[in-house]
N, C-alpha and C positions, 0 to 999 in steps of 0.2 A: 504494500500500500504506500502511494507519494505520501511525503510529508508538505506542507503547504511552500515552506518554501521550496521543493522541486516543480509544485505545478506553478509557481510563479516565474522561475526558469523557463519551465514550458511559454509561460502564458509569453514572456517577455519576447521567444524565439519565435514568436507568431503565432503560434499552434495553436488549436482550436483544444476545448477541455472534452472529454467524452462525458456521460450520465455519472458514471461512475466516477469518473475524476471529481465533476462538482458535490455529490454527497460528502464526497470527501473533505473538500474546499469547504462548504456548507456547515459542516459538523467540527472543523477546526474555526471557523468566526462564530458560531452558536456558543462556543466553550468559553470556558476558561484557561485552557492550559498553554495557548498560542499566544506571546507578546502582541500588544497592536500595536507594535511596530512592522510586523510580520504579516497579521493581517492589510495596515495600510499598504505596504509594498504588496501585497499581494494585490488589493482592489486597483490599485491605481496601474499596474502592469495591466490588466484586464479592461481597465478602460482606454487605456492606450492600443492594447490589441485592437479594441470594440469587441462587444459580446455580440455575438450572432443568436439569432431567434431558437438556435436549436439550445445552446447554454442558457439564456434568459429563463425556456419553458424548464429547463432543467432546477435553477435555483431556485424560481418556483414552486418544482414538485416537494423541492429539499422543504423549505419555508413550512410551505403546507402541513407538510406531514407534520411538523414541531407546531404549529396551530394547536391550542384549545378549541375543539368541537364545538358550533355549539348545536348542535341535534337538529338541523332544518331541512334535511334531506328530501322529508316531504312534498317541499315544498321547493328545492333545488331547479326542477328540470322546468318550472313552468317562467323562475325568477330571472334578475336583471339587476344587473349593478352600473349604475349612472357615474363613473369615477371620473378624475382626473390626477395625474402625477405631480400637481404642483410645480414648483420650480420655475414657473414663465417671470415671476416679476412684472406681471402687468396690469396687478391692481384691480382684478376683477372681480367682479360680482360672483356669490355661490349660487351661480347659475344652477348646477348638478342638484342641489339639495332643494332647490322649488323643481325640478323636474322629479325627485322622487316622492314629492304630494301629490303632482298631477298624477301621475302614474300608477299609485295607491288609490288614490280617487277612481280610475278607469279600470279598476281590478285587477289589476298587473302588479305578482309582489314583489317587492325590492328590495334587493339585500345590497346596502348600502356599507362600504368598509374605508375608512378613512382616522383622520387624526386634526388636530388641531392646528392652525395656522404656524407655521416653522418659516417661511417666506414670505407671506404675506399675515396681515393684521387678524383676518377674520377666516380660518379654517371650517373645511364641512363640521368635523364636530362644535367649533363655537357656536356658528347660525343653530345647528340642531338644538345646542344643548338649552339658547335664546330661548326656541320655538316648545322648549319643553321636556325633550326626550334627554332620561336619566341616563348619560354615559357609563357609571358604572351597575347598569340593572346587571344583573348576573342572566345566564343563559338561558332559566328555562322564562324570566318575566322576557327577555327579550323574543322567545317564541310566542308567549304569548300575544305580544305587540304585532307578530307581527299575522297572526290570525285573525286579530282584532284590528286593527288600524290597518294593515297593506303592506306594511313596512317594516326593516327591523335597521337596524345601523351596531355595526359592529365598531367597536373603537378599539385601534387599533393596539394601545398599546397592552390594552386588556388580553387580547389573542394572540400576541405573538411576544410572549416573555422570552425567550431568546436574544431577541431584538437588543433588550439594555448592557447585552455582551458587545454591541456590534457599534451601540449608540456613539462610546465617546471616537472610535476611529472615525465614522462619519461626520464627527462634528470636524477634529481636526481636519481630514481631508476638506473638509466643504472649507475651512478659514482660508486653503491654500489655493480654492478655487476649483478643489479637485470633484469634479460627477462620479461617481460609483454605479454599480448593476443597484445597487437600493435605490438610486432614486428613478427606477422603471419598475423595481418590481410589487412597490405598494398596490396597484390594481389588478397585480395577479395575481396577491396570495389573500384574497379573499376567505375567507374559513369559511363561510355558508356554500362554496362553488356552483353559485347561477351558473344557468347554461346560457345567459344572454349577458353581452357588454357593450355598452358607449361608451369606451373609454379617451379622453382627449388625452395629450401629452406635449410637452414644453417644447419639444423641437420636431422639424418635419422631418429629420433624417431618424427619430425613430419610431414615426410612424410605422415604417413593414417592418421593424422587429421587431413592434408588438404585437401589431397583427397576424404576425409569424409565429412569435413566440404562442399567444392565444389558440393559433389553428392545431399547434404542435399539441397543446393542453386537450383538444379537442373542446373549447368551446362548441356551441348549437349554432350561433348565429352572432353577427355583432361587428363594431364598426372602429376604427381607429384613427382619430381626428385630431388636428391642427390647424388654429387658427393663425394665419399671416398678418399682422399688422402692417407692417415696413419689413422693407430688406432687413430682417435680421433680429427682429421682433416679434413675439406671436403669442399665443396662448392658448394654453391646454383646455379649449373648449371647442365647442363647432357656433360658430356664430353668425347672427345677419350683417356682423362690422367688416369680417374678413372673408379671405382667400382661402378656402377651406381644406387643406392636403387631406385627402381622404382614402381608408385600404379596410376592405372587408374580410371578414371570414367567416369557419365554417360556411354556412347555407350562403351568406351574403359575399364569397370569395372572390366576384367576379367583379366587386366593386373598387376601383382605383384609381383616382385623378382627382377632380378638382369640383368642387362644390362651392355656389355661393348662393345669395339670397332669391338672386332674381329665377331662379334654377324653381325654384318653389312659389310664384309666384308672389313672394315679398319684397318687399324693400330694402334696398343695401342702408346699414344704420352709421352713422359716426361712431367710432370707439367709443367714445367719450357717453355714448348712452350705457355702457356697462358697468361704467367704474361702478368698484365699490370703497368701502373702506374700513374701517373699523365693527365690530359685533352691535356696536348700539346703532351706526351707519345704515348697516347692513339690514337688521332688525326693522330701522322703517322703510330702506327700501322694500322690504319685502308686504309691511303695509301699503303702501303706496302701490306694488303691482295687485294688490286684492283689489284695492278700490278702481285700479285701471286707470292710474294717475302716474303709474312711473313712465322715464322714457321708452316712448315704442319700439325702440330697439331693442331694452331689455325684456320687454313682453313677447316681440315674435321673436329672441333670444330662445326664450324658455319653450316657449310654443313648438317650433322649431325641434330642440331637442326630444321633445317629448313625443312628438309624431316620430319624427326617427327610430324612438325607441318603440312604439309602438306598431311598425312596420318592423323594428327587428325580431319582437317575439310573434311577429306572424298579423296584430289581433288588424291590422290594413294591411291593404295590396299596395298603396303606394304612397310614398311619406307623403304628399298633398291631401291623401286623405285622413289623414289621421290629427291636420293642424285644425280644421272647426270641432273636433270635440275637445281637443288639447285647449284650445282658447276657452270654450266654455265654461272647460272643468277648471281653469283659473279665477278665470273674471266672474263666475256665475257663482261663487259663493261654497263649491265644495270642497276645495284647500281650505281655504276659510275656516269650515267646521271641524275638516279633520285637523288642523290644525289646536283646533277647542278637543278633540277629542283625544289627542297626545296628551295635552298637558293633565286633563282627567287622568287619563291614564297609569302615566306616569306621576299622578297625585294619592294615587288610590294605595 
């Protein structure tokens, strides 16, 4: 069996890691007994290679398997996680997290896996935890929520205790500007494993190696998006502001190119309708889109994703159809309730 620093040799001499090499790799940054100093020369060898989509789905599996369960298999094959990898810097709205009410709303349930802002101000679990939902419910009230309300949300530092083995190397690599395989693989180590994904990400060059990496996973169906601002700027959403780098998989695999608003009969928006900012910020924007007062970008924003997703688990033939019930279930008052009926919820 390599020792971490052989496959870092390997990684360094170009060479791709086999399955077997990353469990390996995997279970020496899960431990304790590897320096991170060892570990950081190992990741940052590995991002200088590039990880290809077959090692991505690989660290993944590793990930996964060290996940806490939390029992929603049930309900796995019909589910959908609305994600994003963070990391853009571009100040935007928790787009993802009003697309997981609509989508609850339209009986579509959502397993939602995320963490609290690390790059920007207001993270999916902030806005959640705003709107109500207990980050630390334990597993089985979070099945429960999620038979009762549509939804469950996983936090992430909750299910992947390993992780705080892994934590302080990523901080220092990140002080030195350095990316890691971690900052792609938060939307595939999902612990509920939906068969369906929207997941956006920071840059357009990894777009097809998520969507690779996902196909490798054997996802059902699902979409892997990038929004373009400016040369060199973008955000890990799919939006009506940008240039959309777009790559599908499983069922949806044939999808690759370029998506924007007018594609959907919408209007192309200025960025500037998505900022967000802060949790208390964010909080009224999210009032303001119930009353049908926030900017229209950020409404066919959400609109938008939510039809997408509901052409990815099948319930329309084509995203255009699926934006007048998406709109409805916004502006017509039944986020609204569900949103009353989280906070119950998670008050009871």
């Amino acid at each position: 069996m390599p020792t971490l620093a052989e496959l870092t040799a390997h990684v360094a001499a170009g060479q791709s890691l086999s399955v077997a090499d990353v469990e390996v790799a995997a279970a020496a940054l899960a431990g304790t007994e590897v320096a991170d100093e060892a570990k950081a020369a190992f990741l940052s060898a590995l991002a200088v290679k590039g990880e290809t989509p077959a090692e991505v789905a690989a660290f993944a599996t590793a990930f996964r398997s060290r996940a806490v369960d939390p029992g929603v298999e049930a309900w796995a094959s019909r589910a959908i996680d609305i994600v994003g990898t963070g990391g853009d810097h571009a100040g935007g709205f928790n787009i993802s997290s009003l697309v997981v009410l609509v989508l609850a709303c339209a009986g579509v349930p959502v397993m939602k896996h995320g963490n609290r802002g690390v790059t920007s101000k207001c993270g999916s679990a902030d806005l959640l935890a705003g709107l109500g939902v207990n980050l630390d419910a334990p597993p089985d009230q979070v099945r429960r929520g999620l038979a009762q309300l549509g939804f469950a949300f996983f936090f992430a530092p909750a299910y992947h205790p390993t992780f705080k083995h892994i934590a302080p190397v990523r901080k220092a690599l990140a002080a030195r500007g350095q990316r890691t395989v971690f900052n792609i693989l938060g939307p595939l180590i999902n612990p509920g494993r939906p068969a369906h994904v929207l997941l956006g990400t920071f840059s357009p060059a990894t777009v097809p190696t998520l969507a690779g990496a996902l196909e490798v996973l054997g996802a059902r169906a699902g979409l892997a998006a990038h929004g373009v601002i400016a040369p060199g700027k973008g955000i890990d959403e799919l939006t009506t502001a940008t240039v959309n780098r777009v790559r599908g998989f499983g069922s949806h695999g044939a999808v690759n190119g370029e998506w924007v608003a007018e594609d959907f009969g919408l209007e192309r928006a200025p960025f500037s309708d998505l900022a967000g900012g802060d949790v208390a910020a964010n909080l009224a924007l999210v009032e303001a889109l119930l009353q049908g007062k926030a900017p229209r970008g950020l409404v066919d924003t959400v609109v938008l994703n939510a039809a997408v997703a509901l052409w990815i688990v099948g319930r329309v033939a084509d995203v255009r159809d699926g934006l007048a019930p998406a709109r409805e279930l916004l502006l017509g008052g039944s986020v609204r309730e569900r949103i009353a009926a989280t906070r119950e919820f998670f008050r009871a």
